[in-house]
C-alpha positions, 0 to 999 in steps of 0.5 A: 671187268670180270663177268659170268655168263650162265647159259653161253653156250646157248643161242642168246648167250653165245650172241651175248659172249661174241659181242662183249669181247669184241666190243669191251676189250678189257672184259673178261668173260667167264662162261658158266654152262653145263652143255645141255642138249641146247648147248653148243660148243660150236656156239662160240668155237671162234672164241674159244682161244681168246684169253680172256674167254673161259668156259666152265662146264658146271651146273648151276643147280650146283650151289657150291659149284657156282659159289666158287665159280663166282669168286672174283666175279664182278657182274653176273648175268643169267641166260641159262634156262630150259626155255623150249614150251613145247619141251615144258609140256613133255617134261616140267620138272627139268623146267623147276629144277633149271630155271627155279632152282638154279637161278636160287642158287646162283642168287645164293653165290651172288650174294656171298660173293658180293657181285656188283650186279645180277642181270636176270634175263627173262621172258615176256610169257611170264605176262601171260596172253595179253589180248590188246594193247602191250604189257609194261613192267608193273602189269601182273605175272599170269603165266600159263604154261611150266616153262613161263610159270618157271620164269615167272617164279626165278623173276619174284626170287631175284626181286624177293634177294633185292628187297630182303638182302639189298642184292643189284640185281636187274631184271630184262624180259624180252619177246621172241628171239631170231638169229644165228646158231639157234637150236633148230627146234625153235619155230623159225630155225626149223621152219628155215632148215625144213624149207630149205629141204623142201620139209614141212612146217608144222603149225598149231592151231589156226596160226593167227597166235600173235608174237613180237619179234626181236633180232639177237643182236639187238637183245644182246645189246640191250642186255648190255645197257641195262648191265651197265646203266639199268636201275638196280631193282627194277625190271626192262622190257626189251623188244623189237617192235614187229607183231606178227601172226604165226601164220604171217611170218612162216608165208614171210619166210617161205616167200623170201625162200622162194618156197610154196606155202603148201610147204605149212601142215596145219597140227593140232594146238598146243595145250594152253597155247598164248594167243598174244604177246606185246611190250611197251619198251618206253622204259629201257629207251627213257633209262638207258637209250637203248632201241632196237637197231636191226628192221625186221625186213632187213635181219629176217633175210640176214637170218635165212642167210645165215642159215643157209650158209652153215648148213653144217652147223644146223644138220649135225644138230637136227640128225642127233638121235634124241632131238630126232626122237623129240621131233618124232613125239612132239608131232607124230599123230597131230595133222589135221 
């Protein structure tokens, strides 16, 4: 089988290319990324010589570009995006364009090409805050932030290209990420590459926003399943099981670091700031017997790990002038 992977060189994405290499010999994988400040060739330099790997530095805004690229394509399945909130907040537009616009005309390509299956990978903020219980999959979309409003816009294109032109696709929606090579923005990296060097956290609010946290590796393989056994038309929560308090996890980490929790500084909340995320997942374990392998108490501590044995890869990232420049920003003048 010949798959496009948009957004490879990404943190989920390039989990995504290692493991369907290695596991589907027969697959070849065409990745599809324009290498934004997120994306990191470094990502998947293990790969970069396997014949069966190609990566496309392309926008996927670009609609006769990605018409091209998905010539001889049998499966798509779209990671790309701007994902960051914070990041949202400063600067909505880019979130429109990438995430709103590019997933339309991959949609467009999808359907002159004739692929076999469009998987859509989203997120479980286009639920918005959910205050009890867990949201399944036919729950209303009531996203409260650019970026989540942004997701919840590409998912009611992809359904909209199912109903109107019959197009396979499959949606999947997933809680929060953690793992190796995410970008050391993202709240669990920089908590862990900041305590390493004995830097502060800095935390919204009162740090009792509660979030569901799923091991990369976990996700990549449920994305597998419902690539390969998933309803077309229909829409997958994927999750890991384990909530927690933003406040709970960073005292997690920085015990497991051996690191003070004074370490934490308190910052002011971030504007329209969810107060909880849960999935029910019942639905991706009945249709594809996909369920989360990894213990939350097992992967956190395969994850500091990780870290701190690429020192390399993380600090070439976070020493660049412009993610130094968003940090500056984002937290300058915000302690309490």
């Amino acid at each position: 089988m010949k798959i496009a992977v948009t957004g490879g060189l990404g943190f989920i994405g390039s989990n995504f290319v290692r493991h369907v290499l290695d596991k589907h010999t027969d697959w070849h994988v065409l990745n599809i990324d324009k290498k934004t400040y997120a994306g990191n060739p470094d990502n998947l330099r293990d790969v970069s010589g396997n014949p069966r790997y190609k990566w496309l530095r392309a926008d996927i805004a670009d609609l006769k570009k990605m018409r091209a690229a998905l010539e001889g394509i049998d499966a798509v399945v779209h990671f790309a995006a701007e994902s960051h909130v914070d990041r949202s907040i400063l600067h909505p537009g880019d979130f429109i364009r990438t995430n709103v616009v590019g997933t339309h005309c991959l949609l467009e390509a999808a359907r002159a090409c004739n692929i076999k299956r469009f998987v859509h990978v989203s997120t479980d903020e286009v639920y918005g805050s959910v205050e009890e219980g867990r949201s399944v999959e036919t729950d209303p979309l009531l996203p409260n932030s650019a970026y989540s409003a942004s997701k919840a816009s590409s998912d009611l294109l992809v359904r909209a290209y199912f109903v109107t032109y019959k197009l396979p696709v499959v949606t999947t929606r997933c809680t929060n990420n953690y793992g190796p090579y995410q970008y050391p923005e993202k709240a669990l990296p920089l908590l862990i590459t900041n305590a390493g060097a004995d830097k502060p956290f800095p935390l919204y609010g009162d740090g009792k926003n509660v979030r569901e946290w799923i091991y990369v590796q976990d996700h990549v393989e449920a994305v597998e399943a419902v690539l390969l056994k998933g309803r077309e038309g229909e829409v997958y929560n994927i999750g890991g099981g384990k909530l927690l308090s933003n406040v709970e996890i960073v005292k997690t980490v920085l015990d497991l670091m051996g690191k003070p929790h004074t370490l934490i500084q308190p910052v002011a909340d971030r504007p329209g700031h969810d107060r909880r995320y849960a999935l029910d997942c019942e639905k991706i374990a009945r249709e594809t017997g996909w369920r989360h392998r990894f213990k939350f108490e097992d992967a956190i501590k395969l994850t500091i790990d990780w870290y701190a044995q690429n020192r390399k890869w993380w600090l070439k990232l976070k020493t660049r002038a412009k993610y130094r420049s968003y940090y500056k920003k984002q937290y300058a003048g915000k302690a309490k």
